[in-house]
VOPAGU-2260 file (C-alpha; in pm, 1 decimal, decimal comma):
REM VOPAGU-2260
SITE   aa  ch    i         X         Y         Z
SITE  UNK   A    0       0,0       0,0       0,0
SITE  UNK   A    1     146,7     353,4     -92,9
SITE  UNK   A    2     254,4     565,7     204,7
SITE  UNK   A    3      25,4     860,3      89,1
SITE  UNK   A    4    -269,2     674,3     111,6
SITE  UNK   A    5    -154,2     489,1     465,8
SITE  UNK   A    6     -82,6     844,7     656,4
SITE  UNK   A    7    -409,1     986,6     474,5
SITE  UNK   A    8    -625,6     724,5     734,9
SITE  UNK   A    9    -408,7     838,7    1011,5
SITE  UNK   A   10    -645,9    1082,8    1228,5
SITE  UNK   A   11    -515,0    1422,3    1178,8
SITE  UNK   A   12    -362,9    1497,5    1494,5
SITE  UNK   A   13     -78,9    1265,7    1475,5
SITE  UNK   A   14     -69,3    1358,7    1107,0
SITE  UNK   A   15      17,3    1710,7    1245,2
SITE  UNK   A   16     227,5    1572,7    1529,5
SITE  UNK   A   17     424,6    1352,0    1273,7
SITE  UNK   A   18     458,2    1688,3     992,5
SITE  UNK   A   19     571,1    1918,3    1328,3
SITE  UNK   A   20     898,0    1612,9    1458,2
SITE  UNK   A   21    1010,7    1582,5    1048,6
SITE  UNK   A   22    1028,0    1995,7    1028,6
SITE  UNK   A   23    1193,7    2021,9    1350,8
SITE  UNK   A   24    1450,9    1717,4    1253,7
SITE  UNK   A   25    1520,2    1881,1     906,5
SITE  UNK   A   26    1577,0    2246,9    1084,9
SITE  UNK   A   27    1792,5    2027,9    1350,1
SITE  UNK   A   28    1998,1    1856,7    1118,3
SITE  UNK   A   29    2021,9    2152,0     838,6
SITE  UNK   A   30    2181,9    2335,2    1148,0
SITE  UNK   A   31    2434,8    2047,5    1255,9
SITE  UNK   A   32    2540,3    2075,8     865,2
SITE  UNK   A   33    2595,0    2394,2     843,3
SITE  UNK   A   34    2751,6    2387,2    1147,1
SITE  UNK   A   35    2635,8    2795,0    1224,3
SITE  UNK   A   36    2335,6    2896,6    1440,2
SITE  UNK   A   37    2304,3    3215,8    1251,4
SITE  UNK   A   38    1951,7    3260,1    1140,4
SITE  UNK   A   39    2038,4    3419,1     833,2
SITE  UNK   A   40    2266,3    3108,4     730,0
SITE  UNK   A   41    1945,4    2894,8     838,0
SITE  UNK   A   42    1745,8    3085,8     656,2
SITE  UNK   A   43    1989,1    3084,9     342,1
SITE  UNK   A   44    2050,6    2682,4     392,9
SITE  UNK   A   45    1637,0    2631,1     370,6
SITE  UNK   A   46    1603,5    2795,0      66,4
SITE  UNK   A   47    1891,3    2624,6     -77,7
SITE  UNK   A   48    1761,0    2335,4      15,5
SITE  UNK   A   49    1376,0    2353,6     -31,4
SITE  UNK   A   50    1157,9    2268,5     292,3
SITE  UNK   A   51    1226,6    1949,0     349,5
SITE  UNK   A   52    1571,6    1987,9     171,8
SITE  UNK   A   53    1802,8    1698,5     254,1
SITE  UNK   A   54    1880,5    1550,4     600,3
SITE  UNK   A   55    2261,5    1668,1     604,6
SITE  UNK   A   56    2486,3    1563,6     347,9
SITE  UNK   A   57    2504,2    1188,0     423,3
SITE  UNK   A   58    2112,9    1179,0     374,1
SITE  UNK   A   59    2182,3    1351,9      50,6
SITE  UNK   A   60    2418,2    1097,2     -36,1
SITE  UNK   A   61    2178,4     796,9      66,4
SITE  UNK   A   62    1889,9     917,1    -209,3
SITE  UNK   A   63    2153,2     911,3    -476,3
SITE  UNK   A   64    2304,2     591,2    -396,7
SITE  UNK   A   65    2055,8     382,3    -203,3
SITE  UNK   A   66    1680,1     471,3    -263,4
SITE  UNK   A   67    1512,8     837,1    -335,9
SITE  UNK   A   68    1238,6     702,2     -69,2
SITE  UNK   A   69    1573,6     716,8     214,8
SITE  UNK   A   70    1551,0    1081,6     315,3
SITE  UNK   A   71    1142,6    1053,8     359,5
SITE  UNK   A   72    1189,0     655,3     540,9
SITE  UNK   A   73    1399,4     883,1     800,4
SITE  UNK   A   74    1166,3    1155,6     830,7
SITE  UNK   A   75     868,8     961,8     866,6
SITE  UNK   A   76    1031,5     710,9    1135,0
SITE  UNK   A   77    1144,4    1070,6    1289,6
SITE  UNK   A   78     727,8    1131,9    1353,8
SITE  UNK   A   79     745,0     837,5    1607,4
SITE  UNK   A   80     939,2     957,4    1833,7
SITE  UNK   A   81     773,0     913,3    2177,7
SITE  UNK   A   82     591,0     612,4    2099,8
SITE  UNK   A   83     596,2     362,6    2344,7
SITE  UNK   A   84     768,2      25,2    2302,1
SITE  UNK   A   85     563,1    -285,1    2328,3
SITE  UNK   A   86     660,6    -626,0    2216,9
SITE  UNK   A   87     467,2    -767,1    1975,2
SITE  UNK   A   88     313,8    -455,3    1852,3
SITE  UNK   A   89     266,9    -324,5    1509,6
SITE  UNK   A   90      98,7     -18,5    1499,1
SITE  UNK   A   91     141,6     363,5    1596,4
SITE  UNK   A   92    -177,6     370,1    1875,4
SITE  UNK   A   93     -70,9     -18,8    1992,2
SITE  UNK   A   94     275,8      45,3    2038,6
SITE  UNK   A   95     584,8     -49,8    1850,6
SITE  UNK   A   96     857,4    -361,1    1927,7
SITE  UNK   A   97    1191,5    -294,5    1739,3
SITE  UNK   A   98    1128,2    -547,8    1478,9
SITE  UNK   A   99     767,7    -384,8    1461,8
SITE  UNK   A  100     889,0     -63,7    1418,9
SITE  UNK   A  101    1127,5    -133,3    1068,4
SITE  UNK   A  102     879,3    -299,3     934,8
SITE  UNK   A  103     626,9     -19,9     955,0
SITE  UNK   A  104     886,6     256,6     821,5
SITE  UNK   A  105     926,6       5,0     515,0
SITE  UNK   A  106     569,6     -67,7     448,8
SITE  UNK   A  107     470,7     272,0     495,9
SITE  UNK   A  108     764,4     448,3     315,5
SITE  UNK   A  109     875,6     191,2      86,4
SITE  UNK   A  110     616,7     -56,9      -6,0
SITE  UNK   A  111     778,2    -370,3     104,3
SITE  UNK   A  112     731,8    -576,4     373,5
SITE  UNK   A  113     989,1    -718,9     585,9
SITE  UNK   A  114    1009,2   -1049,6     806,4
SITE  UNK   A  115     848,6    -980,8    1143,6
SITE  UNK   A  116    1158,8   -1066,7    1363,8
SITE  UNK   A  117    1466,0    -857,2    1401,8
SITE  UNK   A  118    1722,4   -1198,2    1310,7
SITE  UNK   A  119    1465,8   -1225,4    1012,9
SITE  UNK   A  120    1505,2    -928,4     926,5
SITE  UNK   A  121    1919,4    -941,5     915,1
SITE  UNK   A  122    1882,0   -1248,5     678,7
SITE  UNK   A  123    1660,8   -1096,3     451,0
SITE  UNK   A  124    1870,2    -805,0     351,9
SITE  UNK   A  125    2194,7    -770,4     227,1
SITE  UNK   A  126    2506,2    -697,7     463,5
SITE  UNK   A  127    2683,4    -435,9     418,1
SITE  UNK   A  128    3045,9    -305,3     575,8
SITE  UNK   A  129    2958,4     -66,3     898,3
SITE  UNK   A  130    3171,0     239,4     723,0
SITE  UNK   A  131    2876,1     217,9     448,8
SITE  UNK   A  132    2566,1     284,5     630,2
SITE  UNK   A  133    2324,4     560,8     484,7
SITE  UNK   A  134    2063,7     653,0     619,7
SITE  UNK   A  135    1773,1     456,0     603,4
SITE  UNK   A  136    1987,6     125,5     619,0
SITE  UNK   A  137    1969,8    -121,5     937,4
SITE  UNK   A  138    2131,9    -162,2    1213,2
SITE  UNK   A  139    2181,6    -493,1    1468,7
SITE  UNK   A  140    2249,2    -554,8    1801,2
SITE  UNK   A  141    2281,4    -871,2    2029,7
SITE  UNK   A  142    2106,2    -730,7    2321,5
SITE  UNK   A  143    1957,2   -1082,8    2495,2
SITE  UNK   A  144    2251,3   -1286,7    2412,0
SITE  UNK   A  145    2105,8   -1400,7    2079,4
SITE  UNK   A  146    2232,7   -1274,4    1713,7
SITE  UNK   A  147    2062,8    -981,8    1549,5
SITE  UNK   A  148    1803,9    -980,1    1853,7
SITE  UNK   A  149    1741,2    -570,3    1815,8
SITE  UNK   A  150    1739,8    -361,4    1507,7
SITE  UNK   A  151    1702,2     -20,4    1453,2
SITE  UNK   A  152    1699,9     287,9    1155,3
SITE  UNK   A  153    2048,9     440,4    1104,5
SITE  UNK   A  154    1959,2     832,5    1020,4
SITE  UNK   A  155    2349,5     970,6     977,1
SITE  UNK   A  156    2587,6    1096,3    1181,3
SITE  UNK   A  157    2620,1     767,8    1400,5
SITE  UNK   A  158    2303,2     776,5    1500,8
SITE  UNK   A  159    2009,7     560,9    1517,7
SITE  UNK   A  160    1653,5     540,7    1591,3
SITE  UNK   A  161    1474,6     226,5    1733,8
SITE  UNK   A  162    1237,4      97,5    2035,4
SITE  UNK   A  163    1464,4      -6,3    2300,6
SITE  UNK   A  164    1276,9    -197,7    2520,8
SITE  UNK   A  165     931,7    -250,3    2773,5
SITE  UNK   A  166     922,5     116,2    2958,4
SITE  UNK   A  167    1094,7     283,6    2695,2
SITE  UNK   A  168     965,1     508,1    2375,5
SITE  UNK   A  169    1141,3     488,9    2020,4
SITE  UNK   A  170    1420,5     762,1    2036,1
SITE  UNK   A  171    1767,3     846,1    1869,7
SITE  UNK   A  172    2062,8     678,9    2020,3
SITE  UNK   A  173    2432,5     716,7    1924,9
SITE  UNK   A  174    2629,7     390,1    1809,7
SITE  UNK   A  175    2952,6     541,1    1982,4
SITE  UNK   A  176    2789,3     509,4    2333,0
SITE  UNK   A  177    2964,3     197,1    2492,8
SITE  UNK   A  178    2676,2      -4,6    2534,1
SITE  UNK   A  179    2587,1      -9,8    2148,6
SITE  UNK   A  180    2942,9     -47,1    2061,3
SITE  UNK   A  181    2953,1    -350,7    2226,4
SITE  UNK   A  182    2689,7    -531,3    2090,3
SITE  UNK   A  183    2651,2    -398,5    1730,0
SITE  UNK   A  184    2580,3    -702,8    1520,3
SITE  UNK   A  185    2644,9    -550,4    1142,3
SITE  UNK   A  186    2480,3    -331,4     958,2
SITE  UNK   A  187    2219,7    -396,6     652,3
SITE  UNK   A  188    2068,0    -241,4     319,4
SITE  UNK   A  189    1718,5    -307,7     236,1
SITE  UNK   A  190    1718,8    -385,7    -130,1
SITE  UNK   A  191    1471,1    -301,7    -384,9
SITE  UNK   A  192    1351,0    -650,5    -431,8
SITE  UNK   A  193    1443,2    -838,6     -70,6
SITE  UNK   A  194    1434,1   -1208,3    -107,2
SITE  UNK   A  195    1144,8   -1377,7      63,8
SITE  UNK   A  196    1045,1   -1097,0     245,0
SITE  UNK   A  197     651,9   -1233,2     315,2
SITE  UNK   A  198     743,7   -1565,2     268,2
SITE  UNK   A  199     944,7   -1502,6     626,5
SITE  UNK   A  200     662,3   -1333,2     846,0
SITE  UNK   A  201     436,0   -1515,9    1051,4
């Protein structure tokens, strides 16, 4: 199903929530790239750039290599900040699991569905060396002793977003942080065409 006609059911509230989280994480990151705080640069870099623009350089660099749908996969994952993690869900007002959560931003942005589980997930798509993430691409982590047992969105700039766990909400993390260091897993590119991808859900 085509992601204008999935966010067009959405009530119009979160619609509005989702629209205000992209602007302020394209005015966020436009700033971090231009590395000035000037609002005359900001102002200059916007119209540049158009509204939504391009999420820094790397994001830039992800639609011309990986997928022109990268830049509005990270935006759109951006609107769910604050949404509480809960394992086995699948939807924005049920919650969101890790696993859950990819698979949305792919359906929704994308049009393809991916395996439910996060080590499903990992063999479904095609590995690729951690200096080559772009945004939009996956990232892994062995967080119950098990291979590939968390996943998340990589957005640039070492950064990720995901649901962490039960009591938590999806957010941005940084890969550097020690814990996440430690446990990365590998990184992943969703293809155009990933192999088996329904076959592999439940």
């Amino acid at each position: 199903m085509a992601y204008a006609s999935l966010t067009s059911s959405l009530p119009r509230s979160i619609k509005l929530r989702k629209a205000c989280v992209a602007l302020v994480w394209v005015l966020a990151t436009g700033a971090m790239a231009q590395n000035s705080g000037n609002n005359d640069d900001m102002a200059a870099f916007m119209q540049d750039k158009g509204l939504i623009g391009k999420l820094g350089d790397q994001v830039s660099a992800a639609g011309k290599v990986v997928s022109d749908k990268a830049s509005e996969l990270v935006v759109n994952a951006m609107g769910f900040l604050g949404v509480p993690y809960k394992r086995g869900g699948n939807s924005f007002d049920q919650g969101l699991d890790c696993s859950g959560f990819v698979r949305l931003m792919y359906e929704q942005t994308v049009g393809l569905v991916l395996p439910r589980r996060s080590a499903e997930q990992a063999a479904a798509t095609q590995p690729i060396d951690k200096s080559e993430l772009q945004p939009g691409d996956l990232v892994f982590f062995n967080t119950l002793k098990s291979a590939f047992s968390h996943v998340g969105i990589y957005v640039g700039d070492n950064k990720f977003i995901h649901s962490p766990r039960s009591g938590g909400v999806i957010r941005v993390e940084d890969m550097r942080v020690s814990y996440w260091q430690q446990r990365f897993d590998g990184a992943r590119r969703v293809e155009a065409a990933p192999v088996s991808l329904k076959a592999t859900s439940p």
